[in-house]
C-alpha atoms as a printed R data frame, in Angstrom:
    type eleno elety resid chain resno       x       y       z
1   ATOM     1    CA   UNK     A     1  -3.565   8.002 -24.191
2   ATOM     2    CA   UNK     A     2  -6.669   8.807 -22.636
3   ATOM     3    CA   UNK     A     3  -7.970   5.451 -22.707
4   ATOM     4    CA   UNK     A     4  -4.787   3.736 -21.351
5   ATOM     5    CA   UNK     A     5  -5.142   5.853 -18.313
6   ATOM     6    CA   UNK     A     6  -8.644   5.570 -17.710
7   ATOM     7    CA   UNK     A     7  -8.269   1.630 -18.012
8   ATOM     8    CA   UNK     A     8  -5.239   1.978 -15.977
9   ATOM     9    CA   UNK     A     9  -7.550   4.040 -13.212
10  ATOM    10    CA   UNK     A    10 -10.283   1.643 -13.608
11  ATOM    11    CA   UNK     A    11  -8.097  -1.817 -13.102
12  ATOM    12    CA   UNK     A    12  -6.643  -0.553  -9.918
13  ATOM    13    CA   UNK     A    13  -9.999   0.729  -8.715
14  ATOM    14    CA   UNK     A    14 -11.489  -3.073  -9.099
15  ATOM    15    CA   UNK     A    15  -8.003  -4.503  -8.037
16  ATOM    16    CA   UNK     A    16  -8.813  -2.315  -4.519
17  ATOM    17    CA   UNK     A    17 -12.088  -3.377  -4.145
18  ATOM    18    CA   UNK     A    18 -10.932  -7.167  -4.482
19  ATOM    19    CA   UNK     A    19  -8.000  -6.977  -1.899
20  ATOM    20    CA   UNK     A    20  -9.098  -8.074   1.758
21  ATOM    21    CA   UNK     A    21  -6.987  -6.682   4.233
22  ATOM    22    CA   UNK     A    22  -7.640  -7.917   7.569
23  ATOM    23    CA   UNK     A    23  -9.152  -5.171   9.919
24  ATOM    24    CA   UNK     A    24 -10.135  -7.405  12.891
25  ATOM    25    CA   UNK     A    25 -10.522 -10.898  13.787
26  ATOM    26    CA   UNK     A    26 -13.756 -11.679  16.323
27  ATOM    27    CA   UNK     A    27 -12.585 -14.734  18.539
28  ATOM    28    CA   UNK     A    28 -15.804 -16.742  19.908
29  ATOM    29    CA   UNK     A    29 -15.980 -19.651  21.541
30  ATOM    30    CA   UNK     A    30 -15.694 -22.028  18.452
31  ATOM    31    CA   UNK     A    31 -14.518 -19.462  16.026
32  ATOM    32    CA   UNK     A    32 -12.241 -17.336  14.549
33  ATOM    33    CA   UNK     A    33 -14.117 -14.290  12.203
34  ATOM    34    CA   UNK     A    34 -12.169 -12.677   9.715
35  ATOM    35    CA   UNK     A    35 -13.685  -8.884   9.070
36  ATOM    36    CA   UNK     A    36 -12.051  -6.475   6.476
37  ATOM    37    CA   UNK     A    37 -12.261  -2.678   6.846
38  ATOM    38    CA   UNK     A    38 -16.134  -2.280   6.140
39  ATOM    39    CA   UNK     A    39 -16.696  -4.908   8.020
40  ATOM    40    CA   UNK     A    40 -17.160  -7.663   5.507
41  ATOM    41    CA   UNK     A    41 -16.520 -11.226   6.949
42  ATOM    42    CA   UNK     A    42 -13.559 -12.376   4.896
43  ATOM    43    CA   UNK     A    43 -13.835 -16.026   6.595
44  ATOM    44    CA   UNK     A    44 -14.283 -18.473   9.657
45  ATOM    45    CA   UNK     A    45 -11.645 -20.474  10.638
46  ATOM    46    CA   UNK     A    46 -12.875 -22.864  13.377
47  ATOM    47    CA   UNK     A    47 -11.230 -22.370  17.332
48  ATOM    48    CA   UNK     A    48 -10.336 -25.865  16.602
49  ATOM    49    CA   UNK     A    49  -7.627 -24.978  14.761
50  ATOM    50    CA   UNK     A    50  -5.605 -22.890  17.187
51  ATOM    51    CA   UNK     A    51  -5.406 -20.000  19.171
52  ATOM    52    CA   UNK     A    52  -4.878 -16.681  17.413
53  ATOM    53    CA   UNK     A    53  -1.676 -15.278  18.462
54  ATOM    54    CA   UNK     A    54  -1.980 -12.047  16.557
55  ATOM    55    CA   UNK     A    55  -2.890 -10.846  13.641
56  ATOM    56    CA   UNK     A    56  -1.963  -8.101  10.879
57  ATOM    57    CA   UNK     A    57  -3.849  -6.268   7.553
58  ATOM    58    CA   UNK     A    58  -2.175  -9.233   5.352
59  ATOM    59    CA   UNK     A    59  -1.925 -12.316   7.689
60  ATOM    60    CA   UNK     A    60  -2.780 -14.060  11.101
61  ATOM    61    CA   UNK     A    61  -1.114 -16.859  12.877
62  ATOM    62    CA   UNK     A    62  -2.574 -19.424  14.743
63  ATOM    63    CA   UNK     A    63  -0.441 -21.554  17.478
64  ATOM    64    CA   UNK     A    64  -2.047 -25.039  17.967
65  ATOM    65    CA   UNK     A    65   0.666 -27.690  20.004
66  ATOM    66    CA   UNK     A    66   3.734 -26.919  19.149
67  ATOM    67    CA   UNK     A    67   3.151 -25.068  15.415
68  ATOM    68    CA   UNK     A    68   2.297 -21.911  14.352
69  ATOM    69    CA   UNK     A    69   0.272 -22.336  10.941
70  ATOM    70    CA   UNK     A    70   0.265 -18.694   9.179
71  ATOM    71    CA   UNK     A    71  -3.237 -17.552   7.157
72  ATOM    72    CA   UNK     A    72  -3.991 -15.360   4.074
73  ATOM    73    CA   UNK     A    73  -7.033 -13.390   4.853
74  ATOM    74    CA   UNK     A    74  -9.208 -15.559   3.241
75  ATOM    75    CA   UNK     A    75  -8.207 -18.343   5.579
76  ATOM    76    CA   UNK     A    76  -5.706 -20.424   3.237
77  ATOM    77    CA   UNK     A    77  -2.993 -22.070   5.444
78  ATOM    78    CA   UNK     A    78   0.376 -20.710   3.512
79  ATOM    79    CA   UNK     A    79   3.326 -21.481   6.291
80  ATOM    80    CA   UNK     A    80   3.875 -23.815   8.968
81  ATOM    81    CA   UNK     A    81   6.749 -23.294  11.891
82  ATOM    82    CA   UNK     A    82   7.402 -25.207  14.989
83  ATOM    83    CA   UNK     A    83   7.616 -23.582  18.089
84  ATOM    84    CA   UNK     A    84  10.574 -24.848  18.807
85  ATOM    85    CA   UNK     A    85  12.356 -23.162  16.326
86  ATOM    86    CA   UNK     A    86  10.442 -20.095  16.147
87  ATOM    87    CA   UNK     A    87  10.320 -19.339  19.509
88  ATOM    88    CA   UNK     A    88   7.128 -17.243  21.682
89  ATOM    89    CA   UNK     A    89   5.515 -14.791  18.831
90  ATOM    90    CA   UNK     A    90   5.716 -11.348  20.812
91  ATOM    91    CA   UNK     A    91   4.392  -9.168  17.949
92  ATOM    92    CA   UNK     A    92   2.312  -9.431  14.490
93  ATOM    93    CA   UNK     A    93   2.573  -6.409  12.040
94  ATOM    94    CA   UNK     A    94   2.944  -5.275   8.169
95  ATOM    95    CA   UNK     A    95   4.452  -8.299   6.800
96  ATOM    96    CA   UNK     A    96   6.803  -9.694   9.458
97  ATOM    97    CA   UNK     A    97   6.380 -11.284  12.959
98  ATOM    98    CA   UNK     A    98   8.857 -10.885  15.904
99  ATOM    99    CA   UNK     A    99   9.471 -13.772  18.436
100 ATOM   100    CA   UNK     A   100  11.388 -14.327  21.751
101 ATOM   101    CA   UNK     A   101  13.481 -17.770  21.679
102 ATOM   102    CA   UNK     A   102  15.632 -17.723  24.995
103 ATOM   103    CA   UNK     A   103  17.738 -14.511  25.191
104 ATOM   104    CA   UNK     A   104  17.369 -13.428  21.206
105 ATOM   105    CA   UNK     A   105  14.611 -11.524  19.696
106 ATOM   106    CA   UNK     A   106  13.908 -12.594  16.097
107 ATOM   107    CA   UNK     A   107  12.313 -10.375  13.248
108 ATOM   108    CA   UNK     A   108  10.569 -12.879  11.076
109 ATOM   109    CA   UNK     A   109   8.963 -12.324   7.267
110 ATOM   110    CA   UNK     A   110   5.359 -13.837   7.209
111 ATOM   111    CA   UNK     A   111   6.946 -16.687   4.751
112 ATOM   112    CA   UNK     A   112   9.029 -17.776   7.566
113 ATOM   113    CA   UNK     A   113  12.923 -16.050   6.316
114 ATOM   114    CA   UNK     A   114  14.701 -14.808   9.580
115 ATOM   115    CA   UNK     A   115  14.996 -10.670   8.768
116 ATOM   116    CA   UNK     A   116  16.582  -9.776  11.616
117 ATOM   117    CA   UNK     A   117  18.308 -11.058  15.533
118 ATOM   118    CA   UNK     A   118  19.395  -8.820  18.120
119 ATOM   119    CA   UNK     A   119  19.903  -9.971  21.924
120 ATOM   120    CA   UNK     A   120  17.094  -9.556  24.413
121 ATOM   121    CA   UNK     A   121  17.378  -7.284  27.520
Protein backbone atom coordinates (compact mmCIF):
# COMPACT_ATOMS: atom_id res chain seq x y z
CA UNK A 1 0.00 0.00 0.00
CA UNK A 2 2.93 1.93 0.65
CA UNK A 3 4.21 1.74 -2.71
CA UNK A 4 0.90 2.62 -4.48
CA UNK A 5 0.94 5.83 -2.61
CA UNK A 6 4.36 6.77 -2.98
CA UNK A 7 4.00 6.13 -6.88
CA UNK A 8 0.78 7.86 -6.65
CA UNK A 9 2.79 11.00 -4.83
CA UNK A 10 5.54 10.71 -7.23
CA UNK A 11 3.30 10.71 -10.69
CA UNK A 12 1.53 13.82 -9.65
CA UNK A 13 4.74 15.46 -8.51
CA UNK A 14 6.25 14.94 -12.29
CA UNK A 15 2.67 15.52 -13.75
CA UNK A 16 3.11 19.26 -11.85
CA UNK A 17 6.32 19.89 -12.97
CA UNK A 18 5.19 19.15 -16.71
CA UNK A 19 2.01 21.42 -16.68
CA UNK A 20 2.71 25.07 -18.07
CA UNK A 21 0.36 27.41 -16.84
CA UNK A 22 0.65 30.69 -18.34
CA UNK A 23 1.92 33.39 -15.79
CA UNK A 24 2.58 36.27 -18.26
CA UNK A 25 2.85 36.93 -21.81
CA UNK A 26 5.80 39.72 -22.83
CA UNK A 27 4.39 41.56 -26.03
CA UNK A 28 7.44 43.10 -28.17
CA UNK A 29 7.43 44.52 -31.20
CA UNK A 30 7.46 41.24 -33.33
CA UNK A 31 6.56 38.91 -30.57
CA UNK A 32 4.46 37.37 -28.31
CA UNK A 33 6.58 35.48 -25.12
CA UNK A 34 4.91 32.93 -23.30
CA UNK A 35 6.50 32.74 -19.49
CA UNK A 36 5.16 30.18 -16.87
CA UNK A 37 5.34 30.86 -13.11
CA UNK A 38 9.27 30.60 -12.71
CA UNK A 39 9.62 32.32 -15.48
CA UNK A 40 10.34 29.66 -18.04
CA UNK A 41 9.53 30.75 -21.70
CA UNK A 42 6.80 28.32 -22.65
CA UNK A 43 6.88 29.75 -26.42
CA UNK A 44 7.00 32.65 -29.10
CA UNK A 45 4.26 33.19 -31.14
CA UNK A 46 5.19 35.85 -33.74
CA UNK A 47 3.14 39.64 -33.53
CA UNK A 48 2.31 38.55 -36.95
CA UNK A 49 -0.19 36.51 -35.89
CA UNK A 50 -2.44 38.87 -33.97
CA UNK A 51 -2.84 41.04 -31.24
CA UNK A 52 -3.16 39.49 -27.79
CA UNK A 53 -6.45 40.31 -26.43
CA UNK A 54 -5.94 38.70 -23.07
CA UNK A 55 -4.72 35.99 -21.66
CA UNK A 56 -5.34 33.37 -18.70
CA UNK A 57 -3.11 30.41 -16.64
CA UNK A 58 -4.56 27.82 -19.41
CA UNK A 59 -5.06 29.88 -22.66
CA UNK A 60 -4.58 33.22 -24.67
CA UNK A 61 -6.43 34.59 -27.58
CA UNK A 62 -5.19 36.39 -30.29
CA UNK A 63 -7.60 38.72 -32.60
CA UNK A 64 -6.07 39.10 -36.13
CA UNK A 65 -8.99 40.64 -38.90
CA UNK A 66 -11.95 39.53 -38.02
CA UNK A 67 -10.97 36.03 -35.90
CA UNK A 68 -10.00 35.31 -32.68
CA UNK A 69 -7.63 32.10 -32.87
CA UNK A 70 -7.42 30.64 -29.11
CA UNK A 71 -3.72 29.09 -27.86
CA UNK A 72 -2.64 26.27 -25.45
CA UNK A 73 0.31 27.52 -23.58
CA UNK A 74 2.64 25.98 -25.64
CA UNK A 75 1.38 27.98 -28.59
CA UNK A 76 -0.87 25.23 -30.45
CA UNK A 77 -3.80 27.01 -32.23
CA UNK A 78 -6.95 24.85 -30.69
CA UNK A 79 -10.17 27.24 -31.63
CA UNK A 80 -11.01 29.66 -34.15
CA UNK A 81 -14.17 32.29 -33.82
CA UNK A 82 -15.16 35.15 -35.96
CA UNK A 83 -15.69 38.33 -34.57
CA UNK A 84 -18.71 38.63 -35.85
CA UNK A 85 -20.21 36.12 -33.96
CA UNK A 86 -18.28 36.37 -30.91
CA UNK A 87 -18.51 39.78 -30.41
CA UNK A 88 -15.55 42.43 -28.53
CA UNK A 89 -13.64 39.96 -25.89
CA UNK A 90 -14.04 42.17 -22.60
CA UNK A 91 -12.41 39.63 -20.23
CA UNK A 92 -9.98 36.40 -20.25
CA UNK A 93 -9.97 34.18 -17.05
CA UNK A 94 -9.93 30.39 -15.62
CA UNK A 95 -11.29 28.64 -18.51
CA UNK A 96 -13.92 30.92 -20.08
CA UNK A 97 -13.87 34.32 -21.93
CA UNK A 98 -16.64 37.01 -21.73
CA UNK A 99 -17.53 39.23 -24.79
CA UNK A 100 -19.79 42.28 -25.58
CA UNK A 101 -21.87 41.72 -28.98
CA UNK A 102 -24.36 44.79 -29.16
CA UNK A 103 -26.46 45.01 -25.94
CA UNK A 104 -25.67 41.18 -24.56
CA UNK A 105 -22.76 40.12 -22.58
CA UNK A 106 -21.69 36.54 -23.39
CA UNK A 107 -19.80 34.05 -20.98
CA UNK A 108 -17.84 31.89 -23.33
CA UNK A 109 -15.85 28.32 -22.51
CA UNK A 110 -12.26 28.52 -24.05
CA UNK A 111 -13.59 25.70 -26.69
CA UNK A 112 -15.96 28.19 -27.96
CA UNK A 113 -19.70 26.68 -26.10
CA UNK A 114 -21.80 29.83 -25.09
CA UNK A 115 -22.00 29.31 -20.90
CA UNK A 116 -23.87 32.03 -20.20
CA UNK A 117 -26.00 35.64 -21.76
CA UNK A 118 -27.34 38.26 -19.71
CA UNK A 119 -28.25 41.89 -21.14
CA UNK A 120 -25.72 44.69 -20.95
CA UNK A 121 -26.32 47.91 -18.92
Amino acid sequence: MKKIIATLALLATFMSMNAQDIANIEVTQSWNYVYDSSGKKICTISRSQGELVGYSYSFFVLKSGSWYYFYSPTGKKFNTLSVSYVGEIISVAGNTFTSRNGNWIYTWSKEGKKINTRSAR
